[in-house]
C-alpha positions in Angstrom: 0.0 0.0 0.0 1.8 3.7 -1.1 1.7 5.9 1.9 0.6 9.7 1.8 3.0 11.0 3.4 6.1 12.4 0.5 8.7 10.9 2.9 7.4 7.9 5.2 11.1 7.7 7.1 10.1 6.3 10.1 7.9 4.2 11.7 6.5 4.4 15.8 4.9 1.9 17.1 2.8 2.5 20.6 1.5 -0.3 22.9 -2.0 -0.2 24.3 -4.2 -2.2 27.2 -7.2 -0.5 26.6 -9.0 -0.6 22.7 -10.9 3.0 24.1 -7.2 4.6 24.3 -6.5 3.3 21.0 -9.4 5.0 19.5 -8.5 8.1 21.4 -4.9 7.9 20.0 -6.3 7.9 16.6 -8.3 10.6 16.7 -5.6 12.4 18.7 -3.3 11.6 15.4 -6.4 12.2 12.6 -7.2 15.6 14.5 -3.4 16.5 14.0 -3.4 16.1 10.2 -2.1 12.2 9.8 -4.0 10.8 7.1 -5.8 7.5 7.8 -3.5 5.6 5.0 -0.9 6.2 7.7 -1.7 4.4 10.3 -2.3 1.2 11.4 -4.0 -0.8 13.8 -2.8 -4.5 15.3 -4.9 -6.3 17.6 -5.0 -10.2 18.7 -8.4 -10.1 19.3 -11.4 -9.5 16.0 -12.7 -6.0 15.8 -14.3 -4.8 12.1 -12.6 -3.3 10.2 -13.2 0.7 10.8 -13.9 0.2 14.2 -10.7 2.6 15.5 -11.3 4.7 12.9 -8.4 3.1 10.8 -8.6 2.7 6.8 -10.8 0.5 5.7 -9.5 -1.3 3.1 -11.2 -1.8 -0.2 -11.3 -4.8 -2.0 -13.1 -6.6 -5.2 -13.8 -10.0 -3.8 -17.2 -10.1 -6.1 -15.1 -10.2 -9.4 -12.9 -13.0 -8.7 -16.2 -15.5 -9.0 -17.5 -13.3 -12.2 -14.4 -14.4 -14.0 -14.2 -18.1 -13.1 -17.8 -18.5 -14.2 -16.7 -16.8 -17.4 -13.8 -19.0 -18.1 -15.8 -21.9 -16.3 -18.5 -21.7 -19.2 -16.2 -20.4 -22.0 -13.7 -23.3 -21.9 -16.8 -26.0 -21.1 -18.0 -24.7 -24.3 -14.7 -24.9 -26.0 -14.4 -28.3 -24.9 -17.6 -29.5 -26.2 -17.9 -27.7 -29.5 -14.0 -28.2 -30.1 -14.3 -32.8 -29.3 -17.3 -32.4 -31.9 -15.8 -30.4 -34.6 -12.4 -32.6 -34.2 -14.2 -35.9 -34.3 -17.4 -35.4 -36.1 -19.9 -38.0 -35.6 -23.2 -37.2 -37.6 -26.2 -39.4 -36.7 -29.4 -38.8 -38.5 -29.1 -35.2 -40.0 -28.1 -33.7 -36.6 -25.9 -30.7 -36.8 -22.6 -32.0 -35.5 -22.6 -28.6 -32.3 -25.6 -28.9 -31.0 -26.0 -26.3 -27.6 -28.8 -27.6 -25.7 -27.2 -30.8 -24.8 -23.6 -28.8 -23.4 -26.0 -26.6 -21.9 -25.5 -29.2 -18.5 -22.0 -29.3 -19.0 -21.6 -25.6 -19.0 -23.5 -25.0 -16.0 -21.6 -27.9 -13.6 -17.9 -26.5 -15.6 -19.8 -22.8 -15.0 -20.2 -23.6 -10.6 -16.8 -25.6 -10.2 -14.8 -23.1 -12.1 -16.5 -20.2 -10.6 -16.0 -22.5 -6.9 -12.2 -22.5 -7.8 -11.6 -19.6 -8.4 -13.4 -17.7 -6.0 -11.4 -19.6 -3.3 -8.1 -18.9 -5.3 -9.0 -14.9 -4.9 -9.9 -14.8 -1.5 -6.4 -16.6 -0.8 -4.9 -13.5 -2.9 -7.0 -10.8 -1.1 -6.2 -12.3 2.0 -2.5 -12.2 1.1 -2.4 -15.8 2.6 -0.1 -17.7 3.1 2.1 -15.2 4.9 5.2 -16.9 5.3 7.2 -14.6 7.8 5.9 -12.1 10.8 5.2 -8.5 9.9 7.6 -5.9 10.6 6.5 -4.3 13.8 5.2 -7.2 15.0 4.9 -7.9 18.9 4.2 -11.2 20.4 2.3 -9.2 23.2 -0.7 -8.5 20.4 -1.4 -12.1 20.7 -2.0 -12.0 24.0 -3.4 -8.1 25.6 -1.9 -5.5 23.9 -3.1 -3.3 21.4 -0.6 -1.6 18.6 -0.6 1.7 16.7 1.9 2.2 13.8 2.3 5.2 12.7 4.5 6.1 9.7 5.8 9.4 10.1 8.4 11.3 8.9 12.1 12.3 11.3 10.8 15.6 12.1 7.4 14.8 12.7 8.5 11.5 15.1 8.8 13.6 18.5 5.2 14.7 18.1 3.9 11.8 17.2 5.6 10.3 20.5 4.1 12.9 22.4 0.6 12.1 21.2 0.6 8.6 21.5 2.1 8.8 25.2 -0.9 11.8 25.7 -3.1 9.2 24.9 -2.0 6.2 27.4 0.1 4.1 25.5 2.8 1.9 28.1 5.3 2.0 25.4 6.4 3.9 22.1 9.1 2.5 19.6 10.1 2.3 16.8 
């Protein structure tokens, strides 16, 4: 994700027990012109998304199942129509691509295609597997803590200390 900021050179992290002082600290930081791409919230416990007042990110889960039940049909069809043409086998007059009877095909290529894929884009949008901790990371957020990153630059780092002690964090670093 590009930050706002024109020169993100460091990064403070502050600790938090309570999830009320970590909405304070974020509105301390929003009030004092940080924009919400800029920070960022880690808890070990589920809140929604939005709920300190964090970015909410956006994402386009609904067109990863669009396009597998596109390709789904489109290569049951191909299949079909392209075994026929290949090895012709005319009975009675029939025309050899006939779509009412790959009409079934399509569908079940249509729902396990569409099944596939979808699953394959939520694995992307959910950047899974993640294979190594994130930088910042604490073992403490597994546990009680709370965790506000900001990313800052040098001369803006004391103030940002400031505000995030103001606001009851038991530790800043960065």
């Amino acid at each position: 994700m590009a930050r706002s900021s024109a020169v993100a050179d460091r990064k403070l992290l502050g600790l938090f027990e309570d999830p009320q002082r970590v909405a304070d600290a974020m509105a301390s930081l929003k009030n004092d012109g940080f924009p919400v791409e800029d920070l960022d919230i880690y808890s070990g416990s589920p809140y929604p998304e939005g709920s300190f007042g964090e970015a909410e990110p956006s994402h386009r889960v609904y067109v990863w199942p669009f396009i597998g039940a596109i390709c789904g049909f489109t290569l049951a069809l191909l299949f079909t129509a392209g075994t026929q043409v290949s090895y012709p086998l005319v009975t009675g007059g029939k025309p050899i691509v006939s779509l009412p009877p790959y009409v079934i095909i399509g569908f079940e290529t249509t729902i396990l295609i569409g099944a596939l894929v979808t699953v394959a884009g939520m694995l992307i949008n959910a950047r899974l597997p993640k294979l190594g901790r994130a930088p910042g990371y604490d073992a403490r957020f597994s546990n009680d803590r709370f965790g506000v990153a900001v990313h800052c630059s040098l001369d803006r780092a004391p103030s940002v200390r400031e505000i995030l002690r103001s606001a009851g964090s038991d530790e800043v670093r960065p």
